[in-house]
N, C-alpha and C positions, 0 to 999 in steps of 0.2 A: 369390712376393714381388715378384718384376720388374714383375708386372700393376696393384698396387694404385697406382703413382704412372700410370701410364698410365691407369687409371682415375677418379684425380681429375682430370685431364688432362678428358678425355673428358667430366665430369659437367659441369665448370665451359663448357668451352665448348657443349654445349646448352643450360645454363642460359643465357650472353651470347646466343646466336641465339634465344632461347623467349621475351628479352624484346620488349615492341611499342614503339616508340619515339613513333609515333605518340598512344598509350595514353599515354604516361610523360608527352609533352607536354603534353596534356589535362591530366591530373591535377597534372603541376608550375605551372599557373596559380597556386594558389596561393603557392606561392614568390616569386613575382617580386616583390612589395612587399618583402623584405627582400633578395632574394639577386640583383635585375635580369629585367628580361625574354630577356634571354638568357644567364641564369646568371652575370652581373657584375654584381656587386654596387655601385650608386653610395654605400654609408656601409660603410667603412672598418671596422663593428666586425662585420659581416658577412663572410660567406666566398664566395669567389665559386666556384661548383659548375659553371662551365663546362669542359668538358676532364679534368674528374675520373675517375677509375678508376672504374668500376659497381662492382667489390668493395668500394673503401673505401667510398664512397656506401649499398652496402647494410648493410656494416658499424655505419655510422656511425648510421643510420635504424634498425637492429635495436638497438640502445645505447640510444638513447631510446627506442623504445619497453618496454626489459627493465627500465630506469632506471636503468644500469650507467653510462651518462652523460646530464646533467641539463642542461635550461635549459627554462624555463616554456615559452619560446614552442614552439621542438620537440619539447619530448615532448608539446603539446598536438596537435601536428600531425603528430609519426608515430604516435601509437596508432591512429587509425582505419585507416592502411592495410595493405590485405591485402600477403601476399608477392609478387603480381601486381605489385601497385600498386608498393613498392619496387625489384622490380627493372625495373618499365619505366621509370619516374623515374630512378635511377640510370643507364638506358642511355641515355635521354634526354640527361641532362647530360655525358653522358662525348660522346653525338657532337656535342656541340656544338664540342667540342674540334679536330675536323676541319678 
């Protein structure tokens, strides 16, 4: 029983290193008309996704797309992505934070 929090331990951060940040970049282009080009949002009803945690981020992205949480514009725009694509977008935005 000692192993299995040691084991989530261990899933979660090769999941953080397996993402491409690179990849996240690319793909979070799209964002930037609401959320900044570097993840700071200039309109206030926006959130700005710089320095965010990759788990809430993927969180937050799997929500829309399950439609557990809603807003036109995001669940338009996470249904197409694979779980590559969220979690390199997510790691993306969290190093920006650096």
């Amino acid at each position: 029983m000692k192993l299995l929090p040691l084991a989530g331990l261990l899933f979660v951060a090769s999941s953080i290193q397996a993402a491409d940040i690179d990849a996240g970049k690319a793909k979070a282009a799209t964002c930037a008309g609401c959320h900044g080009p570097a993840g700071v949002s200039f309109v206030p009803i926006y959130p700005n996704l710089a320095g965010q945690k990759s788990a809430y981020l993927e969180k937050q992205l799997k929500a829309f797309q399950a439609g557990t949480r809603t807003d036109p514009i995001m669940t338009a725009m996470a249904k197409p992505l694979s779980e590559d694509d969220i979690a390199n977008v997510s790691a993306y935005f969290q190093s920006l934070g650096k």
